[in-house]
N, C-alpha and C positions, 0 to 999 in steps of 0.2 A: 310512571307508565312505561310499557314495555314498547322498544324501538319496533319497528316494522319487520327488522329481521330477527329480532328477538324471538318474536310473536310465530314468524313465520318456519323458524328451523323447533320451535317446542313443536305446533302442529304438525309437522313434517313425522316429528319422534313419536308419533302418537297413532299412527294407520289405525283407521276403522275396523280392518277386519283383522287387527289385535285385540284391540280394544274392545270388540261384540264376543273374539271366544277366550277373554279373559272374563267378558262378565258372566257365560257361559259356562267355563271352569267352574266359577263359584259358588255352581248350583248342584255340584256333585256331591256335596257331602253335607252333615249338620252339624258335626264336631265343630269344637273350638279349641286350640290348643296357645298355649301361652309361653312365649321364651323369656325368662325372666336374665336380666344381668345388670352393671353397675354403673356401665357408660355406655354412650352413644358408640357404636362398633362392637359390641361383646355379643350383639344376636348371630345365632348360627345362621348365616346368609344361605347356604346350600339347603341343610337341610329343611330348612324353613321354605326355599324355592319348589325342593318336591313335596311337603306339605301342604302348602298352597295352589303351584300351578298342578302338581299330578295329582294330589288324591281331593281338591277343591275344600279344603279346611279352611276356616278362620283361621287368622292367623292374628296376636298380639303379641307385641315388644312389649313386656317392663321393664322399664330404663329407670334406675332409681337417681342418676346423678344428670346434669347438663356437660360434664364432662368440662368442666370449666379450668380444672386443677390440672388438665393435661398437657401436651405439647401441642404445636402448630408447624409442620413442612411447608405450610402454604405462605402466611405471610406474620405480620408483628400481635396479629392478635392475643392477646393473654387474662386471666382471669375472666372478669363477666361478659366481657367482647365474647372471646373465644367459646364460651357455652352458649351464648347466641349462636353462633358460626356451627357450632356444632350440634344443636338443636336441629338447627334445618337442613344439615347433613343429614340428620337423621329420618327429617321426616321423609325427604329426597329419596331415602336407601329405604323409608317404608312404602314411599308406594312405586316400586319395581318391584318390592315383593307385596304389593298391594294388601299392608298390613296396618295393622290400626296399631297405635303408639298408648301406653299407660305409662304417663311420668310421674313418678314420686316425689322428685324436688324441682325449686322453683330458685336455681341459682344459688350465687354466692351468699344471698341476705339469710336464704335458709335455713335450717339445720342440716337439710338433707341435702350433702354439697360435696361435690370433687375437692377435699382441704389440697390432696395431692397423695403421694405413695402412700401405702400403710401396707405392713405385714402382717396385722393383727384383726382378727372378723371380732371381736367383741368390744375391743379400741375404736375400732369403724362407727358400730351400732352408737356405743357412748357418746361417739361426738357429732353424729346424727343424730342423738333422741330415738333408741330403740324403741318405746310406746308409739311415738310418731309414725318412725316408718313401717312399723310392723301394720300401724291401724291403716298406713295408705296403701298395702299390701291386700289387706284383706275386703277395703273399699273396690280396689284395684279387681281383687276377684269377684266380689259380687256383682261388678258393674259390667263387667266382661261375660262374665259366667265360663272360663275357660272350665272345658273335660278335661283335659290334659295339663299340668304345670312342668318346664324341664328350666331348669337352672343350665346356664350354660358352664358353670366351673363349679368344681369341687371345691369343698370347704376340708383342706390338707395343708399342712407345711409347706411354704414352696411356694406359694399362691397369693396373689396381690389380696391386704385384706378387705377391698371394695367387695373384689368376687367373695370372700369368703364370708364376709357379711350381708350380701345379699342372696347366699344360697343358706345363710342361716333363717333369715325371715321369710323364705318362701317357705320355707318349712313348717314355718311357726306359724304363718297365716293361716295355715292348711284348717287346721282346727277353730279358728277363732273363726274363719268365715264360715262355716257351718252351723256355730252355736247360738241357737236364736236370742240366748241369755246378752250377747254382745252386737249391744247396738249402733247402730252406722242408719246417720237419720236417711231414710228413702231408698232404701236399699236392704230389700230381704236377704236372709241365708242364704248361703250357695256352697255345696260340696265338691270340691273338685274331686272326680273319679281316679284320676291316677295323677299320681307324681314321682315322674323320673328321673335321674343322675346319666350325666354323661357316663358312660362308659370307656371315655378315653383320657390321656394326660391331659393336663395342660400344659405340658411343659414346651420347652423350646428356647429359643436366644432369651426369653423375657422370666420366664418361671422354669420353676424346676419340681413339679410337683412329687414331694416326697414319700409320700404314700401310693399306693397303685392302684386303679381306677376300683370301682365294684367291676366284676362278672357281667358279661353283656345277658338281656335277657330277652331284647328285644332289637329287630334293628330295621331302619326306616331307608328303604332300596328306592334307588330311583332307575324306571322302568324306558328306558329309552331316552328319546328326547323331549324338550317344550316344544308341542308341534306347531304354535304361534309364531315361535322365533328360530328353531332349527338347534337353539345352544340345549347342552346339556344342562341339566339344572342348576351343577355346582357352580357352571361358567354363567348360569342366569345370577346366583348369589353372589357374586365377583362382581357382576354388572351392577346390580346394588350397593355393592362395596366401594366401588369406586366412587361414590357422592360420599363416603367418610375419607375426603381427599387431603383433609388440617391430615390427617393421622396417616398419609400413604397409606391407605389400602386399596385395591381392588387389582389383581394379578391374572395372571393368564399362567391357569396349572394346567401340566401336562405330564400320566395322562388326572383326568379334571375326576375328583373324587363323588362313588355313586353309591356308600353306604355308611351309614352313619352308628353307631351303637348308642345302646341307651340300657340304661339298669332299672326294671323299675321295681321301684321300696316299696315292699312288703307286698310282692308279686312275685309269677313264677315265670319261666322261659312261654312267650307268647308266639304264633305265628304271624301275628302282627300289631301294629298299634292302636289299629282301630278295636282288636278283639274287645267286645262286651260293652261295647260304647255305638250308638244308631245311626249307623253309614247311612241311610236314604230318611225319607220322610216317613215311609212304611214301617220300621223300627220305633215310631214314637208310640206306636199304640196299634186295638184292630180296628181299622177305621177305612171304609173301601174308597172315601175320598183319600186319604196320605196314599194308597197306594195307585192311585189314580191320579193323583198328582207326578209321584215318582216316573212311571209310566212316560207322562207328556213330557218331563223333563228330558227324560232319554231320547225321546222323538226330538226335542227341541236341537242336543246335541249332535244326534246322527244329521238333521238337516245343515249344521255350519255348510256352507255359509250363504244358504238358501234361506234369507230375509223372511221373505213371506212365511213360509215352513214354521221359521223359527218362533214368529210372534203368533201363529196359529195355534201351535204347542203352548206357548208358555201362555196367554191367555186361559187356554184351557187349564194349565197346571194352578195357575192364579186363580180363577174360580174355585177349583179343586182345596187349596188348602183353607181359604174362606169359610168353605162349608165344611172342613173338618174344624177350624178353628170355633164357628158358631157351636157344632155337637159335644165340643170337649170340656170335660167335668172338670170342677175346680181345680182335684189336684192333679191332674195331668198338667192341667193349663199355665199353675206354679212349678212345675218341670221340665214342662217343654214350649209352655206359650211362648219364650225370647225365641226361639229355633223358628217360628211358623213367621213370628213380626220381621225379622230378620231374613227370611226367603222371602217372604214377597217385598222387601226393597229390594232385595237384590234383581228379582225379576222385575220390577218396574226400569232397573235401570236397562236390563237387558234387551227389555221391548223397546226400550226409546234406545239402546245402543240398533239394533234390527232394523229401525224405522227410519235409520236415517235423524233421530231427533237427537241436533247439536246446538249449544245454547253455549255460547260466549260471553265470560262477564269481567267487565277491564273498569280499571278506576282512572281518572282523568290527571291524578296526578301520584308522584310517589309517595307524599306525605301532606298534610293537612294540619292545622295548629286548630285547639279549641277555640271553638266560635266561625273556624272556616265553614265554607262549604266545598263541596268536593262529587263530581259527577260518575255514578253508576254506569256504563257503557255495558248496554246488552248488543248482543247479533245472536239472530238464531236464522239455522235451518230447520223450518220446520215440518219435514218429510211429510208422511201421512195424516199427520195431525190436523185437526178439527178445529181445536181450541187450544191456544198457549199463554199461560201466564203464568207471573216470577212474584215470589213475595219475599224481599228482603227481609233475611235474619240478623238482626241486629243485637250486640252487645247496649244494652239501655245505657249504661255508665259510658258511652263513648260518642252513640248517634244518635240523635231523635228518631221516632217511628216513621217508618215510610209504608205505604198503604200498597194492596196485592194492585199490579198491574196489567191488565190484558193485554198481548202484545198484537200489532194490526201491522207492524212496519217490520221488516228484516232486523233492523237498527235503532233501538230508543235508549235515549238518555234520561237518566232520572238524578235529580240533583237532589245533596240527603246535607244535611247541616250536623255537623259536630256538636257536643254540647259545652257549653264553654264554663270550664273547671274543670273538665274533664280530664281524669289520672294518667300523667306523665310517665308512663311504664314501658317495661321492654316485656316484649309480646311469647312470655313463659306460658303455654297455651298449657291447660290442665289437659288435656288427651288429646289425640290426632284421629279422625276416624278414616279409614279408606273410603266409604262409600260418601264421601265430602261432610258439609258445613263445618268446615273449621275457620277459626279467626274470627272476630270482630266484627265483620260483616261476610254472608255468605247469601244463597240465594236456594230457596224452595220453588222448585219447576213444578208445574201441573201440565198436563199434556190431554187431549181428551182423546183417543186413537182407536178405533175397531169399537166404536161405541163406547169406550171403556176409560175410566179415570186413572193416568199413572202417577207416578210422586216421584221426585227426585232431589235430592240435594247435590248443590255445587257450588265450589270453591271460587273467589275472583282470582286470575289471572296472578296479580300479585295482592300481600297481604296489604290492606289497610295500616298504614303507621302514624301513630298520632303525632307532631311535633312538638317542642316548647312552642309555649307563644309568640316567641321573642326568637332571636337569632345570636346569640353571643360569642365570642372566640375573644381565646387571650392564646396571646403566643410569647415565649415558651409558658407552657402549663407548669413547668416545674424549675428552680432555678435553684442550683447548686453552689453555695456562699462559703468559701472557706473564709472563717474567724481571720487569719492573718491577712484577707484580702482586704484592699479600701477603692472608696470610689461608692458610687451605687449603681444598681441594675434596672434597667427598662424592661418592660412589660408592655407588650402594644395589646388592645384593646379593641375588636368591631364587633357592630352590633348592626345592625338595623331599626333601635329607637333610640333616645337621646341618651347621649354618655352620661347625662345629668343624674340619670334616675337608676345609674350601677355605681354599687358600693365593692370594696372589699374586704373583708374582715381585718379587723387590727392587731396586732402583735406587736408584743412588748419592746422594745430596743429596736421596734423599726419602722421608720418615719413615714407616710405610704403618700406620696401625690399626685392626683389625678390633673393631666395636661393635656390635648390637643391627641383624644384618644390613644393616649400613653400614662402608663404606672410608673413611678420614676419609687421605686425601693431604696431607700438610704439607711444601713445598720449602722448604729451606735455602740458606746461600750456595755450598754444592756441585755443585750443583743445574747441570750444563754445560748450553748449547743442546743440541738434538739431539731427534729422537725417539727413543721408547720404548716396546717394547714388554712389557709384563708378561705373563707365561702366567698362567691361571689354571689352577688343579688342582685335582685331588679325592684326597686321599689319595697324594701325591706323582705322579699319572699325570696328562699334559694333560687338562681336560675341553673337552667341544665345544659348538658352538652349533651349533641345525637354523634358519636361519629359511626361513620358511613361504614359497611362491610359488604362490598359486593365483590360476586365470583359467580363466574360463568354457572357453575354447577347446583348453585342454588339461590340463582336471583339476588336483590339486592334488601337488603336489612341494614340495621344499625341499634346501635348500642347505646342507652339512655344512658346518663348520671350525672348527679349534682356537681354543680361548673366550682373547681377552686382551684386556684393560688397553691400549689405546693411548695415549700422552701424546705430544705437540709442546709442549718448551719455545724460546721463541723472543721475542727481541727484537720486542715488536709494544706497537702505540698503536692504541687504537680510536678514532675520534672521536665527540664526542657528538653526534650527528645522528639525528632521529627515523625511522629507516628503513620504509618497506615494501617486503613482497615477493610478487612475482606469481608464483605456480609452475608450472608444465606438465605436472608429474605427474610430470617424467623425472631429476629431479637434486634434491638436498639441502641447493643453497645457503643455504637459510632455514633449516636446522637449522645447517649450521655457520657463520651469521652471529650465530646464538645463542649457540654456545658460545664465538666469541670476545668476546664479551662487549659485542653489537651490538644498542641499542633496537630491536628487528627487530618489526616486525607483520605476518604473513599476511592478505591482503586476499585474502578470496573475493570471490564475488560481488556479495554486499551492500555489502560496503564498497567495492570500485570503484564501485558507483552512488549512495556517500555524498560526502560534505565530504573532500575529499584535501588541505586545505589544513593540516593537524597537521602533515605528513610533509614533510621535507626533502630525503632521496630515497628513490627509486622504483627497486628490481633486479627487472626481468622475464629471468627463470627460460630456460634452452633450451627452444625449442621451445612456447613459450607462446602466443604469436600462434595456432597451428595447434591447438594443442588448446585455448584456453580462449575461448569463444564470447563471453562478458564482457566478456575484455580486447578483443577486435576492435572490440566493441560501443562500448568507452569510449575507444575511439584517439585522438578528436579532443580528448576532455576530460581527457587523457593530456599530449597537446600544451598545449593553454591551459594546466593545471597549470606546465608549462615554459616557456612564454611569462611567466608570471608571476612566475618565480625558484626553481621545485625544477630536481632534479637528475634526470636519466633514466638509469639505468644497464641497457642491453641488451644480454642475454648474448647467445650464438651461436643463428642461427636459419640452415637452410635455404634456398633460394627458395622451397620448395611450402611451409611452414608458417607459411601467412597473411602472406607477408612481401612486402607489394609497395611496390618501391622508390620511388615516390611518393607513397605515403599513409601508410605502418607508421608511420615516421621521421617526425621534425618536419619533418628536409629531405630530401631525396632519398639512398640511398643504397643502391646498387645490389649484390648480393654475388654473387660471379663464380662463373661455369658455363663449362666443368664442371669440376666440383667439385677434381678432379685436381690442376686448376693453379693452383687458390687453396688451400692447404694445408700447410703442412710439419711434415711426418712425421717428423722427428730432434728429438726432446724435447731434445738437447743442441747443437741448431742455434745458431752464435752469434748474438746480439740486437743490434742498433743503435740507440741512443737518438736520436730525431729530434730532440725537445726535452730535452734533459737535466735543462732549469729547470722542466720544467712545472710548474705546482701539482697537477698526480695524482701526480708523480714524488717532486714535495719537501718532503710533508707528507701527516698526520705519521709519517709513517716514510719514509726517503732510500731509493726505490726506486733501485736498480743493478743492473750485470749478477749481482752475488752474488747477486740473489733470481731467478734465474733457473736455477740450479743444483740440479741432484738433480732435474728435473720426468721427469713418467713420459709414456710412448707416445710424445705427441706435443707439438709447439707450441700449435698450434691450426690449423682449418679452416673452411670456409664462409668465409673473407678478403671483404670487401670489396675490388669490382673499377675501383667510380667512386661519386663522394660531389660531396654538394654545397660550393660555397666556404666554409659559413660553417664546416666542418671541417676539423681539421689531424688528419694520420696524425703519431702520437706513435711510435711503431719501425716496424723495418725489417727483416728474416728470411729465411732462404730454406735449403732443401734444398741439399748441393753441388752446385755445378756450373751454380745456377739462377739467375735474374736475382732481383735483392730483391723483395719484395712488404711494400708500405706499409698494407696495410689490416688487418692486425690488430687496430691499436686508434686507434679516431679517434673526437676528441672537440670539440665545438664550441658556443660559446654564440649560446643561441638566446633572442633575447629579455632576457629580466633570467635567466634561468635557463642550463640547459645540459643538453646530450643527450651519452651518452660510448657506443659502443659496441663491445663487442670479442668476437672470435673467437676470443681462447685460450681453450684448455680450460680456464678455471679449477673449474669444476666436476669435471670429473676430478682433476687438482690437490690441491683440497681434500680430496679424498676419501682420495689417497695422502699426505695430512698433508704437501703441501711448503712448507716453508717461508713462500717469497716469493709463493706462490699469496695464504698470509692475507693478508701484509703487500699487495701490491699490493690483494688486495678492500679491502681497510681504508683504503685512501686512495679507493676508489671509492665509496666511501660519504659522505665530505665534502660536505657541503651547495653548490650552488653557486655 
């Protein structure tokens, strides 16, 4: 449940008379236009702000991934965590552009999934199941009914192939959702009127787009200001940007850009984007109520923010389209009936934004386990209104039915019961609507006002989240066992039911005994390489783990999955060298240099501005330069530190994150842009040993091509593009078909000491337990 200042600075963020001539905005037009792209962040935030707040468009995201495969600035989140996280970044940044969300995939489990980089749009489709995405593309248009479809990236050389294969399926849909022959149960044909292509590169630090846009044909101006907020538009699509906060975005440009280009296929130069598509209600047909509706509309706007005015108009325009909607003939009604159902929610919301009708819905606790029960918290103001009552929408597979409630008090509490079995899942919600019921439980308002019945759907405060039943934690979740180690390892154990009734999975060559809510793990000589994983259980059934993701910018969530025992048994030698490590907030190197059993010390702040001279070497963390003000601060005595005989081990950074190649580095080293072509995306790309003899290579563990086997996504990226002499590049790598790139890993002495820096993901790596990930960190830890 949300704190009281929680509660108190969202409603702050939310003024009424934003909030009356946003709903107001959204009765200017009837178009629907759709931004189709590959992750959470690829919608055109600007243009889409003057689509929506200036010319009053629908507006839809198709977002075909949860963006799971990407990075995180914010904190350790990674794979199915971090597409939660950015899930509701997303939805966050749809509704400042009060946009409704169409998602294609449904995480990691799916097909349709962020694997991570790809250069290839037909590679992409393959390992998403093209049939799939293409049929939830063309669901995606029918269910929408966008006029308009605009891909945000070119399908060119140059270009991530997420974007290239999702601007290859908007394409493909185009036809399939039109053809009655292709069926999508409950959901008629739908043609979209135009589909257009950016006009501009995508190029920049990231892509290098090698071909050059189409011809603009068409271009989408924004006419002054949001007169709600005073920002220009592109700085209102910034302000949505900045809830995709995992990924840094959301900037303050200057000056803030007010035209947009757009090419549209198999079209000619337009004077605008609405040309030949029905700007008002009047356009749907000759019908003297649609233009008697339009009419009160315009009265309803000219009155902002004259209340009364406004719900005098819109009434009238409300009856008005009613009685166009009862006159109109079949096939109009298959043409344009979504436009007419769709304006009058909008003006129900309108009336009740006018009236002063605010209806507050908060849940009693953050999470709830099946079989709980868990309390509905309404408050409303109920301005003008007559009559108010709420009918919870419920998900069946999660709540039992709750009955419509007339409200008589400011404040009532309705208590609703979970159903017990109910599926333990993380909340990959099939669509997002602006005008609310999303989630699991939602609530249907009826309002009775001017004589008249409105309807409204609304969101609770925070989502509903189901919990395990149980409560279980094992600490460490993962336990790194080098073969030449002896002894055994503990495992502590809590729970909230009896230790009695959790098991852990068994594994061959290793002894497992449960004690005084501890795992006491003892390897044998059976004991083969290999990972392992144990389930743990409750009563013979998987139990699960929730961990917790909360951030100011998008409330608090958490990430389901089945509770296990990880083990890497693995030929490794650690050396004894007094380590620190500098973090970024973004990766867990320093926990699993612990668990390999690495003198590790976290040096915050304090201690970067102490005696560095204990420490042997020094691992700065991804992304550290850029987030940690400290480390920037201590660069130079970072350097003298390595002028004097430590070791510098820097993982993968950026260009934008604090990393300027002739100051970060003791020497120069420069890391190639864009990003595209310093990269390779085939985690089973073959490796080239430059120096085979190195001493990172031959002690104490024999790095080889075998420790490069089983790695996940990718190789690594952000490659260095030019270095200075006193470095050697130690391999060699590339994507097929691509010339080698040397800069992965280059390492060089500097002074009596030495600086090593590399661009594999070994932080990813580590994380998937491979192998030769530890083994190579473990020689980068050797003193220099």
């Amino acid at each position: 449940m949300l704190t009281d200042r929680e509660r108190l600075r969202r409603r702050a963020a939310q003024p009424r008379l934003v909030s009356l001539y946003r709903a107001l905005s959204r009765l200017r037009s009837t178009v629907t236009v759709m931004n189709a792209g590959a992750h959470p962040d690829d919608e055109q935030s600007g243009m889409l702000a003057v689509m929506r707040h200036q010319m009053g468009m629908r507006v839809v995201v198709a977002c075909s991934t949860r963006g799971e495969g990407g990075q995180n600035t914010l904190g350790p989140e990674r794979g199915g965590a971090l597409g939660v996280l950015r899930s509701r970044e997303m939805e966050e940044a749809a509704r400042t552009l009060d946009a409704d969300i169409a998602w294609l995939g449904y995480g990691p489990d799916d097909s349709v999934h962020d694997f991570g980089f790809s250069k290839s749009g037909p590679d992409t489709l393959a390992r998403w199941d093209e049939a799939r995405t293409i049929d939830r593309l063309v669901r995606a248009y029918r269910q929408f009914r966008p006029d308009i479809v605009i891909p945000t990236f070119l399908d060119v050389p140059g270009q991530h192939g997420h974007h290239r294969a999702m601007t290859q399926a908007a394409e493909r849909a185009l036809n399939l959702a039109a053809d009655p022959l292709y069926v999508t149960d409950g959901l008629a044909p739908w043609r979209v009127a135009k589909f257009y292509l950016p006009a501009w590169s995508g190029g920049g630090d990231t892509y290098d787009d090698e071909v050059p846009p189409p011809p603009a044909t068409t271009y989408v101006e924004a006419a002054g200001f949001d007169i709600a907020t005073g920002m220009s538009y592109d700085r209102l699509g910034e302000t949505s940007r900045t809830f995709h906060a995992s990924q840094n975005m959301g900037h303050w440009r200057d000056p803030a850009q007010s035209r947009w280009a757009l090419h549209h296929v198999g079209g000619s130069d337009e004077a605008s984007i609405g040309d030949g598509l029905p700007a008002g209600l009047a356009d749907l047909g000759p019908s003297a109520h649609l233009a008697a509706a339009d009419v009160a509309i315009a009265e309803a706007l000219a009155a902002f923010p004259d209340s009364d005015a406004i719900r005098r108009a819109l009434s009238g325009a409300r009856r008005s389209i009613r009685a166009a909607a009862h006159e109109m003939g079949a096939d109009a009604r298959d043409l344009h009936g979504h436009r007419l159902t769709r304006k009058l929610a909008e003006i129900d919301v309108a009336i009740a934004q006018a009236g002063g009708i605010e209806v507050l819905a908060s849940i009693s606790a953050a999470t709830v386990a099946p079989g709980g029960t868990i309390d509905l918290i309404v408050e409303a103001e109920r301005g003008p209104a007559d009559n108010l009552s709420i009918t919870p929408i419920i998900n069946a597979e999660i709540l039992d039915a709750a009955d419509t409630l007339r409200l008589t008090e400011d404040r009532t509490t309705i208590p609703l019961t979970t159903r017990v079995g109910a599926p333990i899942r993380n909340a990959y919600r099939d669509d997002w609507q602006s005008l609310g019921g999303n989630g699991d439980l939602s609530l249907l308002v009826e309002a009775t006002i001017d004589d008249e019945t409105i309807r409204f759907l609304l969101d609770t405060e925070e989502d509903l989240q189901l919990a395990p039943p149980y409560q279980v934690t094992i600490s460490p979740d993962a336990i790194i066992l080098p073969l030449s180690a002896t002894g055994s390892r503990t495992v502590t154990v809590k729970a909230d039911i009896d230790l009695g009734r959790i098991a852990v999975g068994p594994a061959a060559g290793l002894a497992i005994e449960q004690t005084d809510g501890a795992l006491t793990l003892t390897p044998n000589a059976g004991l083969l390489p290999g990972k392992y994983t144990l389930p743990v259980q409750v009563d013979g059934a998987n139990a699960y783990a929730a961990d917790p993701i909360a951030y100011r910018h998008i409330g608090r969530t958490r990430f389901i999955r089945p509770l296990a025992l990880s083990l890497l048994a693995l030929d490794l030698v650690v050396p004894d060298a007094r380590v620190g490590y500098i973090g970024g907030g973004s990766d867990r190197v320093g926990l699993w240099l612990e668990r390999m059993g690495a003198k590790v010390t976290e040096l915050d702040a304090a201690a970067l501005s102490g005696d560095l001279s204990g420490f042997d070497t020094i691992v700065v963390g991804i992304f550290a330069f850029g987030t940690r003000p400290d480390l920037a601060a201590a660069t130079r005595k970072l350097h003298a530190w390595v002028e004097t005989g430590g070791h510098l081990v820097t993982l993968y950074h950026r260009p934008g994150d604090g990393w300027t190649p002739t100051s970060t580095p003791p020497r120069p080293i420069t890391i190639g842009s864009p990003s595209l072509r310093w990269r390779v995306t085939n985690p089973g790309a073959p490796v080239t040993f430059l120096r085979p003899d190195h001493p990172l290579f031959a002690g104490p563990n024999r790095i080889t091509a075998d420790d490069f086997a089983a790695w996940d996504k990718e190789r690594g990226l952000y490659f260095a593009s030019a270095w200075d002499q006193a470095y050697e590049p130690l391999l060699a790598m590339s994507d097929a078909g691509e010339a080698p790139l040397n800069g992965s890993l280059l390492s060089g002495r500097i002074g009596k000491g030495r600086h090593t820096h590399t661009s594999l993901v070994l932080h990813h790596q580590l994380d998937k337990l491979a192998p030769g990930a530890f083994r190579l960190m473990a020689n980068l830890l050797q003193s220099a």
